[in-house]
C-alpha positions as CSV (number, residue, x, y, z in Angstrom):
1,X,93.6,113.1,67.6
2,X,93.5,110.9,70.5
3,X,90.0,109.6,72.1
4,X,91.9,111.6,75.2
5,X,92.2,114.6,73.7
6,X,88.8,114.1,71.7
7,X,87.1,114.1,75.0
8,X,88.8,116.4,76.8
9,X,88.0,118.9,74.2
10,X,84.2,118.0,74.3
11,X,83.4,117.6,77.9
12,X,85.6,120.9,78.7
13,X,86.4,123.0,76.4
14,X,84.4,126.2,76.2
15,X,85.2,127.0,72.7
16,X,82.2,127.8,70.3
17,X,83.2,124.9,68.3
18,X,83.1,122.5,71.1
19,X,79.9,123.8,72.1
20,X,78.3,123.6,68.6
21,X,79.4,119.8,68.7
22,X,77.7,119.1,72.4
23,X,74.5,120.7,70.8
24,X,74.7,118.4,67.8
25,X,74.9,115.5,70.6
26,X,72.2,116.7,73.5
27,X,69.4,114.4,71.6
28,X,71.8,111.6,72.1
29,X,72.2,112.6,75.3
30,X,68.8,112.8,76.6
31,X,68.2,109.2,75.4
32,X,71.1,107.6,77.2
33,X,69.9,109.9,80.3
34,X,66.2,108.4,79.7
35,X,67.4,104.9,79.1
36,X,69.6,104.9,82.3
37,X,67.1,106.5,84.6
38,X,64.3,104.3,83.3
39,X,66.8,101.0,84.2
40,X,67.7,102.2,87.9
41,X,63.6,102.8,88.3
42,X,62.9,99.2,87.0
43,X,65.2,98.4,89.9
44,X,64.7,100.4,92.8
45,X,60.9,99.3,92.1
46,X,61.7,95.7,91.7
47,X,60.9,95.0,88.1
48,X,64.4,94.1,87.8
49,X,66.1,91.6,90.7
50,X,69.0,92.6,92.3
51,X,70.8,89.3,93.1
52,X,72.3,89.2,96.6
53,X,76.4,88.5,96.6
54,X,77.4,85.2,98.7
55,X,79.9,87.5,100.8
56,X,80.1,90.2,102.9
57,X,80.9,93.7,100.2
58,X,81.3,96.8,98.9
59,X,80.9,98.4,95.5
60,X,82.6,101.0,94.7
61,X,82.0,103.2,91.6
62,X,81.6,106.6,90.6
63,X,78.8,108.8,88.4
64,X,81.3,110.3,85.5
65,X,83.4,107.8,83.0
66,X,86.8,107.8,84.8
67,X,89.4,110.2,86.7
68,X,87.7,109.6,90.3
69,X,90.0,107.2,92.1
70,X,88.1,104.0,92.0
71,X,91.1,101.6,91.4
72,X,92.9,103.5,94.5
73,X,89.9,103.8,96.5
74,X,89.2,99.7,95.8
75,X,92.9,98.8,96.8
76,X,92.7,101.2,99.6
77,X,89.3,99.2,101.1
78,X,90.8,95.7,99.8
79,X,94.3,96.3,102.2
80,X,92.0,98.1,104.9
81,X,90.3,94.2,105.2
82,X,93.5,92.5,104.7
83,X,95.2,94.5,108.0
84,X,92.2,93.4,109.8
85,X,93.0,89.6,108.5
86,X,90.1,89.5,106.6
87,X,91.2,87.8,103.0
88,X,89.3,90.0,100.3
89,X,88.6,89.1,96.8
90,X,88.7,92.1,94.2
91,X,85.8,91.8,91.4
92,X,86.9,93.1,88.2
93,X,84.9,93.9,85.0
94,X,88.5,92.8,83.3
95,X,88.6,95.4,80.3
96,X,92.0,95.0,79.5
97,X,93.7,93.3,82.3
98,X,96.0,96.9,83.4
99,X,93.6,97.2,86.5
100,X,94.2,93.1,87.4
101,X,97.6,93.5,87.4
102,X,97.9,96.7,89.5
103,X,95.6,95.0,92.3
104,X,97.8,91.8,91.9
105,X,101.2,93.9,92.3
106,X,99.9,96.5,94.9
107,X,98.1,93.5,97.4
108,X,99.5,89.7,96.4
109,X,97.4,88.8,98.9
110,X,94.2,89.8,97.4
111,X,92.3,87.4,95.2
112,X,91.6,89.4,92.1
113,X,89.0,87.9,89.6
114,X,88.6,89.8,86.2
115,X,84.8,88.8,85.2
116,X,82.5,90.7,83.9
117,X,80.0,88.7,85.6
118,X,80.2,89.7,88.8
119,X,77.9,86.9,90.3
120,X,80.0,84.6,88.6
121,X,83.8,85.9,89.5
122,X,81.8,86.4,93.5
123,X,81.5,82.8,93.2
124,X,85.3,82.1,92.1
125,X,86.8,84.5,94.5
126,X,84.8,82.5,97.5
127,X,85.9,79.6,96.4
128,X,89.5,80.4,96.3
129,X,89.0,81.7,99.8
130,X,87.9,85.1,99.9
131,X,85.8,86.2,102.9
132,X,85.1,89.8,101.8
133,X,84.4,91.3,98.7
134,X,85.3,94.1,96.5
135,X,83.5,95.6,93.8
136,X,85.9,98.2,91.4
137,X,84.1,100.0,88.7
138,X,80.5,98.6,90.2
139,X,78.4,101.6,91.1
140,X,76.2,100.8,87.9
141,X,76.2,97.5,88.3
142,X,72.5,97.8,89.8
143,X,72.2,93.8,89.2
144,X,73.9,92.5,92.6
145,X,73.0,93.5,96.1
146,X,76.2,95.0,97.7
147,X,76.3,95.6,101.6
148,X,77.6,98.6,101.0
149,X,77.5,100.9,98.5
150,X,80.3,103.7,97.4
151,X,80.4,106.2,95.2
152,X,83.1,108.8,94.6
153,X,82.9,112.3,92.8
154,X,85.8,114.2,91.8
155,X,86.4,117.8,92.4
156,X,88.3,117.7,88.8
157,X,85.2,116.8,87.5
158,X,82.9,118.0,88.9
159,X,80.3,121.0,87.1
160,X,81.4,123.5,86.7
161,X,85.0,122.5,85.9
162,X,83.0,119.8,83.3
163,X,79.8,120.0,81.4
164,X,76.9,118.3,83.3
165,X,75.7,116.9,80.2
166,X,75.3,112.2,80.0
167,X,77.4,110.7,77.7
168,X,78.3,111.0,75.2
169,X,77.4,114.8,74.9
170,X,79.5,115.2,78.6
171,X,81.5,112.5,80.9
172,X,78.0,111.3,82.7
173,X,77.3,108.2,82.9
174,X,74.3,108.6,85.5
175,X,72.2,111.8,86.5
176,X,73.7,113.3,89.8
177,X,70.1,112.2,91.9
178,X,71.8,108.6,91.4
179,X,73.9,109.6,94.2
180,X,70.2,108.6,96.2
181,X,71.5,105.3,96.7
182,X,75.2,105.7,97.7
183,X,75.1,104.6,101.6
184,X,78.9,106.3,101.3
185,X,80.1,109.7,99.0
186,X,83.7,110.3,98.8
187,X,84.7,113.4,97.0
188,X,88.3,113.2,95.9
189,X,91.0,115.3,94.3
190,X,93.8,115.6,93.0
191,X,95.2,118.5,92.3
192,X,92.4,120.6,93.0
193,X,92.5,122.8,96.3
194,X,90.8,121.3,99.7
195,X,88.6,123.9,100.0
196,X,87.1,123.3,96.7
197,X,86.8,119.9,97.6
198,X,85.6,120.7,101.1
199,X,82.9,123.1,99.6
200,X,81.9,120.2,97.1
201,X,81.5,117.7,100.1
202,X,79.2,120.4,102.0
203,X,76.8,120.5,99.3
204,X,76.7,116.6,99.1
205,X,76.3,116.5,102.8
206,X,73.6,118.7,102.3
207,X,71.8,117.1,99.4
208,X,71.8,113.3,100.8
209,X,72.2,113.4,104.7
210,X,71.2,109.7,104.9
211,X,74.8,109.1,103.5
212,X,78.5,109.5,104.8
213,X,80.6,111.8,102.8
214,X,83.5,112.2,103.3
215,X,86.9,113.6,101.2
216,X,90.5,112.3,100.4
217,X,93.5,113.6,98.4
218,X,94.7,111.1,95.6
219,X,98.3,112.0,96.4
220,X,101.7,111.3,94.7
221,X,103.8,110.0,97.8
222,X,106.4,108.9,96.5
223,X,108.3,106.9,93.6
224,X,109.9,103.3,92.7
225,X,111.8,102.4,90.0
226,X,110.1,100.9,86.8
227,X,112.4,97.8,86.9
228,X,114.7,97.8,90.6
229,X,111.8,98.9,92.6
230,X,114.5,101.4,94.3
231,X,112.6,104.3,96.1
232,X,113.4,107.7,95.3
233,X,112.5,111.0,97.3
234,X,110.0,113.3,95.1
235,X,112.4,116.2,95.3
236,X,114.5,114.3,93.0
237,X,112.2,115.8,90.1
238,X,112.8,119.7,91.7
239,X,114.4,121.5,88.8
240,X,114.4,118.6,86.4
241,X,113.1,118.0,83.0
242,X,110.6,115.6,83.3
243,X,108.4,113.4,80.7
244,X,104.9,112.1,82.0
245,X,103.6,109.3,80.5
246,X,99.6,108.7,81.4
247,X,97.3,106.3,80.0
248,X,94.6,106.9,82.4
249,X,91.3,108.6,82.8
250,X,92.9,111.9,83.8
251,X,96.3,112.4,82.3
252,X,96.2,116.2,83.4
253,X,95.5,116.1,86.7
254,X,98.6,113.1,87.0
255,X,100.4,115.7,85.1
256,X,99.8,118.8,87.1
257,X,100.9,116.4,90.2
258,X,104.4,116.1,89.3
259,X,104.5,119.5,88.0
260,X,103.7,120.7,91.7
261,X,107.4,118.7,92.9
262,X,109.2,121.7,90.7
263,X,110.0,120.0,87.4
264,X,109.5,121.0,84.1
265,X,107.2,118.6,82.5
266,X,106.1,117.4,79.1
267,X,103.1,115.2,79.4
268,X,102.6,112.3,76.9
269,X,98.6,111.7,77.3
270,X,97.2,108.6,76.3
271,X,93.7,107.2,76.5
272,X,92.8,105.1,79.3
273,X,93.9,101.4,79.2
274,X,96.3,102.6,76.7
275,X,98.1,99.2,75.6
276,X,101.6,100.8,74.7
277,X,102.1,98.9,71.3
278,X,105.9,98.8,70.1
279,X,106.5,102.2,68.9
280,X,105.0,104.0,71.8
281,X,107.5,102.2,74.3
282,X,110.0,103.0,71.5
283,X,109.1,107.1,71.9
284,X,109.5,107.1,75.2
285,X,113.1,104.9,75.8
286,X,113.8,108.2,73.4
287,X,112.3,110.4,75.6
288,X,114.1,108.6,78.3
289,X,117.3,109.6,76.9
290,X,116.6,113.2,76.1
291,X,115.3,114.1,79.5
292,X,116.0,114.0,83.2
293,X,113.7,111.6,84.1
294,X,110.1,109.7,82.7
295,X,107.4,109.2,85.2
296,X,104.8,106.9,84.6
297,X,101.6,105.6,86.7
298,X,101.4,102.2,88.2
299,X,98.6,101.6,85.5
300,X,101.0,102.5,82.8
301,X,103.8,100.2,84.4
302,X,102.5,96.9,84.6
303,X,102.6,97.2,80.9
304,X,105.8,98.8,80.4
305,X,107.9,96.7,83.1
306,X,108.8,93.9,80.7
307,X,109.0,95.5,77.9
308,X,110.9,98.2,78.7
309,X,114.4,98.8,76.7
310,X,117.3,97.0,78.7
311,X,119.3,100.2,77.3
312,X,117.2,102.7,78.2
313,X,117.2,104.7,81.8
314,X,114.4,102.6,83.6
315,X,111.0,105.3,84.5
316,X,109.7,105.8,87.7
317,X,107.0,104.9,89.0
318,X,105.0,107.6,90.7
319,X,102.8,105.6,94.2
320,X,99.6,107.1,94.8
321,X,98.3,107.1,98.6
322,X,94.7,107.8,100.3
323,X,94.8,110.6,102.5
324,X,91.7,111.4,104.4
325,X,90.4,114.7,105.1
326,X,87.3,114.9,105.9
327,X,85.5,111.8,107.8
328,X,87.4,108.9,107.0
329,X,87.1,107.6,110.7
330,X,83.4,107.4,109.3
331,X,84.1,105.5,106.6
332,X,86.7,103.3,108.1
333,X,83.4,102.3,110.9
334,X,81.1,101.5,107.7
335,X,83.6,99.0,106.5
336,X,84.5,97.7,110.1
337,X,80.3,96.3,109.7
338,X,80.9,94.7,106.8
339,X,84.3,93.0,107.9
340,X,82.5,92.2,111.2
341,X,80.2,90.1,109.1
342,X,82.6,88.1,107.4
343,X,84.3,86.7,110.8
């Protein structure tokens, strides 16, 4: 079984079995909880320093292991600088490299540094010109100073849909009260309904007030092809038989996506970072020629593009977009301060 489909049957499954096996893991649990909340109180009370960055930035991160949008959110902030013709620099942990490549492919303009030292890659990204940064997968990185600090929550994962248990018991990788030091709260979905994510944003709101939360829809717009980069209309898929290929936090939620344009869909779920070794590119050029169409996410393409079958029907490339809806003129303002700073 899949470290995917090991998790998903952990962290959401309701099954005795599943339950019996989150039991067996609480103790765990508790310690990682106590370890983490002992390490953001060693900071917040200055045991710890908290180095300042030499730009102007933003950290963006989120509270559960994967699934919330950070990579979108990150590219979304990164182009929202570039329009202003501000040149940002995109700090990356680097596990992996798929997550370097998409940045690289969806803004060329961007410099994107994969370092796990983030003081370090600040440094390189300043120096190849970058006046503004941005932090992906840095909400825990309680080590540097950020200007601004952003952190999303999905509706997908949210309790109740998930056990609000720390890792490795449930998805958490910090209590929800580390939400405390977020100066913004997004709450995103995908394919769950606005109102749900509407009501989860109220409760937020209520919770930290010092904060602006707002809500956006992670939304399949659109898609390109795998190798021509030809766009093709969504209601292409209406009707068809469709294979989903997913090597991401949330292969579900990608899935039930495309399932919502009218196709019938198989979904191939992989673990996130998936490297597609030989003989899973091999399944799908099969599955390629068996079905209508395979649909993949940028994630999965940087590592398929050049690998893929010269004789197989190339996959599309499904291209996720931002939409705000609820206070994203408010967020948009925060970032306007810290861009203002970098002139």
């Amino acid at each position: 079984m899949s470290a995917y489909r090991v998790a998903q049957w952990l962290w959401w499954s309701g099954t005795v079995p599943a339950r019996a096996t989150r039991g067996v893991l609480l103790p765990f649990a508790m310690l990682y909880r106590t370890v983490m909340s002992a390490r953001a109180k060693a900071y917040r009370r200055g045991w710890l320093r908290r180095r300042p960055l030499p730009l102007p930035s933003v950290a963006i991160g989120n509270l559960a292991v994967g699934g919330a949008g950070k990579t979108p959110f990150a590219a979304w902030t990164a182009a929202y600088f570039a329009r202003k013709g501000i040149r940002p620099g995109i700090l990356l942990r680097g596990y992996r490299g798929d997550e370097q490549a998409v940045h690289q492919r969806l803004l060329p303009e961007a410099i994107v540094v994969a370092n796990p030292d983030r003081m370090a890659g600040a440094a390189s990204a300043r120096a190849a010109g970058a006046q503004v940064l941005v932090l992906d997968d840095a909400y825990q990185r309680l080590d540097v100073a950020p200007d601004v600090n952003v952190a999303l929550v999905s509706t997908e994962s949210a309790p109740p849909r998930a056990v609000a248990w720390p890792l490795p018991a449930g998805p958490w990788r910090e209590d929800w009260s580390a939400l405390g030091r977020a100066d913004v709260i997004i709450v995103t979905r995908r394919r769950a309904a606005i109102a749900e994510s509407h009501r989860l944003a109220a409760r937020i709101g209520e919770r930290w007030p010092s904060a602006v939360v707002a809500s956006a829809h992670l939304a399949v717009e659109g898609l390109l092809g795998l190798r021509t980069g030809g766009r093709v209309s969504l209601a292409l898929l209406a009707r068809k038989r469709v294979v989903v290929a997913a090597g991401i936090a949330d292969p579900a939620s990608f899935a039930a996506q495309v399932r919502a344009t009218g196709a019938t869909v198989q979904l191939m779920a992989y673990q996130d970072h998936h490297p597609y070794p030989a003989g899973d590119v091999a399944r799908l050029a099969v599955a390629a020629k068996d079905a209508d169409y395979v649909v993949v996410t940028e994630k999965d393409a940087v590592k398929l593009r050049h690998r893929w079958p010269s004789d197989a029907p190339e996959p599309l490339v499904a291209e996720l977009a931002l939409h705000w809806e609820l206070n994203g003129a408010a967020v948009e303002r925060i970032l306007e301060g810290v861009f203002k700073r970098a002139l």
